[in-house]
N, C-alpha and C positions, 0 to 999 in steps of 0.2 A: 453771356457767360458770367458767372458769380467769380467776384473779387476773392481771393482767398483772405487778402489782409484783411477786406472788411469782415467776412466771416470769421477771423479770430478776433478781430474789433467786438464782434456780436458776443462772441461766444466770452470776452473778459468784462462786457459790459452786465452780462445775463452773471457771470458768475459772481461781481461786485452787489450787484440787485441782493441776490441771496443773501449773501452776506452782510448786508446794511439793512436786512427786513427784521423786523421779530415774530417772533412764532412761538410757539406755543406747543405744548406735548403734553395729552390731555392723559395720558395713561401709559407708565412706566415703572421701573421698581431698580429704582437706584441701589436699593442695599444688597442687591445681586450683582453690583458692577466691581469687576475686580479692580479696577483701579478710581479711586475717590475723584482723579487730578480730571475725571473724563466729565465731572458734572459742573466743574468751573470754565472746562474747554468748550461743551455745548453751548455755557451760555457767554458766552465772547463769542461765539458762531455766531449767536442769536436767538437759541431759543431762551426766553429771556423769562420763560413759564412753565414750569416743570411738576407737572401733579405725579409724585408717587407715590402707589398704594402698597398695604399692609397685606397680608395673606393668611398670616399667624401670630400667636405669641411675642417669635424674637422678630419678626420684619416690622411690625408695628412699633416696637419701641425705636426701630433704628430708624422706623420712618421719621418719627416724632425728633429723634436725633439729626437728621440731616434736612430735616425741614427749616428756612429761615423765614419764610412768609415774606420773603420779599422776590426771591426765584423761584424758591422749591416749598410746596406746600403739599402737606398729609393725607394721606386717607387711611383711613384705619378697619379692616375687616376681617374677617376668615373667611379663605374662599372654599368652595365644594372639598376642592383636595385633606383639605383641615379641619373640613365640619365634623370629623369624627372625635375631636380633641372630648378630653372629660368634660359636664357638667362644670366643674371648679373653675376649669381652665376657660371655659367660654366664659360664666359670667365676669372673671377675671378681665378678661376686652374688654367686655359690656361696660365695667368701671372705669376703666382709663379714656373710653371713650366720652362716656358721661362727664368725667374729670376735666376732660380735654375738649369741648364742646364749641367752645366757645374760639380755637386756638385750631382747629383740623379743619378740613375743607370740605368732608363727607366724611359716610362710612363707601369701604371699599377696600378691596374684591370683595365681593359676595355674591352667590349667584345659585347657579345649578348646572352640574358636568355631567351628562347620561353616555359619556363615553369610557374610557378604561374606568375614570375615579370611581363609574360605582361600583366596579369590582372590591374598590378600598373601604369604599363609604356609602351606605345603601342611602337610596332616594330617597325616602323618608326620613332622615337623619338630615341631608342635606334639606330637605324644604321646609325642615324642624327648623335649621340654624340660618338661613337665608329668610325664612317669616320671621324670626323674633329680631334680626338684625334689621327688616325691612319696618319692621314696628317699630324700633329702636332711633331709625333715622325720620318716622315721624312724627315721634314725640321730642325728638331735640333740633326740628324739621333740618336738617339734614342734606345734601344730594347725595345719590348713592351712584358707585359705580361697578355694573353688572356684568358677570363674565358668566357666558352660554355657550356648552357645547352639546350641540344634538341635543339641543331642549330649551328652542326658542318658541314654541309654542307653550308649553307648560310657565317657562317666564314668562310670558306677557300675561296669562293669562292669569297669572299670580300678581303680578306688577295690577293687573287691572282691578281684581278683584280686592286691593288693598288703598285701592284709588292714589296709586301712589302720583306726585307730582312730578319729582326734580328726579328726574331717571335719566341715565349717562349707561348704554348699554358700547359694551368698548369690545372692540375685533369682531362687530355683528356681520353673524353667520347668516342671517334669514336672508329670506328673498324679496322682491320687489313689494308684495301684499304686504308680508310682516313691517317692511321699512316702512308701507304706507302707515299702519296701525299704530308703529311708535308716532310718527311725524302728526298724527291724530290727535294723538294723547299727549303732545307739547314734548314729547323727549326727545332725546339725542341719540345720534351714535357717532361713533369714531373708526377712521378710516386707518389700518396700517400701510406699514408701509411693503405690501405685497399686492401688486394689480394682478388685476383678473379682467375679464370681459363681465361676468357677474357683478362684481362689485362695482364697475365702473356703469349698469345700468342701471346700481343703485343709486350711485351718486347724482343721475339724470334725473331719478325719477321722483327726486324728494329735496324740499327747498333746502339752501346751504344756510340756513337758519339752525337748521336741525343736523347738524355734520361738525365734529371736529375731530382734530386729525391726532393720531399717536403713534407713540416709537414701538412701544409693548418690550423697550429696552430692559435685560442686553437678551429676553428670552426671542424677539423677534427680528426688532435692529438691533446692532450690537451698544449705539448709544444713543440720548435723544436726539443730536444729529441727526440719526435716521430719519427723525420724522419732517424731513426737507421732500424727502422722495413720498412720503403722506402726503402733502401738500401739493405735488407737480401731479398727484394722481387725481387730485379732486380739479386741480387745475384744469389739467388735461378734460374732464370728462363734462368740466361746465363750461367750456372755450372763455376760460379767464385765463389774464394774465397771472403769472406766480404772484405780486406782490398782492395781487388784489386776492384772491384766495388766500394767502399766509393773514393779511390783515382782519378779514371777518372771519377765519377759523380762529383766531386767538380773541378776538372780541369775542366770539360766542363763547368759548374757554375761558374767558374771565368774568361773563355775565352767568353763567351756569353756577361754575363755582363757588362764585362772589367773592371774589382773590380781593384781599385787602387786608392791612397790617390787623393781627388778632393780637389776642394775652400770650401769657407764658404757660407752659405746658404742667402740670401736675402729675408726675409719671406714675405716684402711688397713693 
């Protein structure tokens, strides 16, 4: 017969673990959180590593703003949704990024969306602004991080024929091949925090080398927090303990990245 005391002994020892692990949330976007106070609360939780990325114009400068480079670090991009901005407005990134090189942690969002966005923004437009962004990050070598929907074939195939290196493909859609293909070619992907049976035979099926976990905060989880439930899912699917998945998904999160104190930002 199972103790009940011991069973809540378990269950406040498992939830103490949590909360004294660090972790890490490899792809989020803070300056969509309505409330600021939630990205000093995640990390007193514990996630103590917080990559949030840029999409446009105004999220890239506020990324640049609430980045400290010591919790919260940059990424600066325009994703599919935005690839339609003018000519001005795009090289206008390309300079702050340039400016900021030295100080950001990649470019990011950038990608390709073969779903509604191309009703907004046609395909060629977007693989116009995700190739000179994808050149961009290897002339200031870079990591980039990739957003794919229903056009995970055409990115990799794009990622490959630009022999790109430091590739971070985040909320990956593909299947167990594709996952093989990135884990090939030395990249990553990142796990949300939504199980599936699918995902979790991706997680089987490719070393946790190549895996780090995200919130996709507040568009997926509502904060990095979430990306606790990332982590119980990779957990879950490679029979590790939580602490032992939180600590090599946030190692591979800061060896990817190369998280480390940078300069001061040059916004113009």
């Amino acid at each position: 017969m199972i103790d009940p005391m011991n069973t809540k002994q378990l269950i406040k020892e498992r939830t103490i673990e949590k909360q004294v692990t660090e972790m890490a949330d490899a792809h989020c976007h803070l300056d969509l959180l309505g409330d600021a106070a939630e990205i000093a609360e995640s990390i007193r939780y514990g996630v103590r590593t917080i990559v949030t990325n840029g999409v446009d114009t105004k999220s890239n400068m506020k990324a640049m703003e609430l980045a400290d480079n010591k919790n919260v670090f940059a990424m600066l991009g325009i994703d599919p949704e935005h690839a339609g901005v003018e000519d001005g407005e795009l090289e206008f990134n390309i300079k702050i990024i340039r400016q900021n090189s030295a100080r950001i942690s990649g470019i990011g969002e950038i990608g390709l969306d073969y779903g509604k966005v191309r009703e907004k923004v046609p395909v060629e437009r977007q693989k116009s602004v995700f190739g000179a962004l994808l050149d961009l990050a290897k002339e200031l070598r870079l990591p980039v991080s990739v957003h794919s929907r229903d056009a995970i074939a055409d990115v990799i195939h794009i990622l490959e024929d630009k022999k790109m290196e430091m590739v971070h493909i985040h909320f990956f859609e593909g299947g167990v091949q594709q996952a093989k293909e990135v884990e090939k070619n030395g990249w990553l992907i990142s796990v949300p925090p939504i199980d599936s049976s699918k995902r979790g035979k991706i997680i089987k099926e490719i070393a946790i080398d190549n895996i780090m976990a995200e919130s996709d905060a507040p568009i997926v989880g509502a904060t990095p927090r979430d990306v606790e439930k990332s982590i119980e899912i990779v957990a879950e699917a490679k029979r590790i303990e939580f602490k032992r998945a939180a600590d090599l998904l946030t190692q591979n999160t800061k060896k990817f990245f190369r998280l480390q104190t940078k300069g001061m930002f040059m916004r113009y």
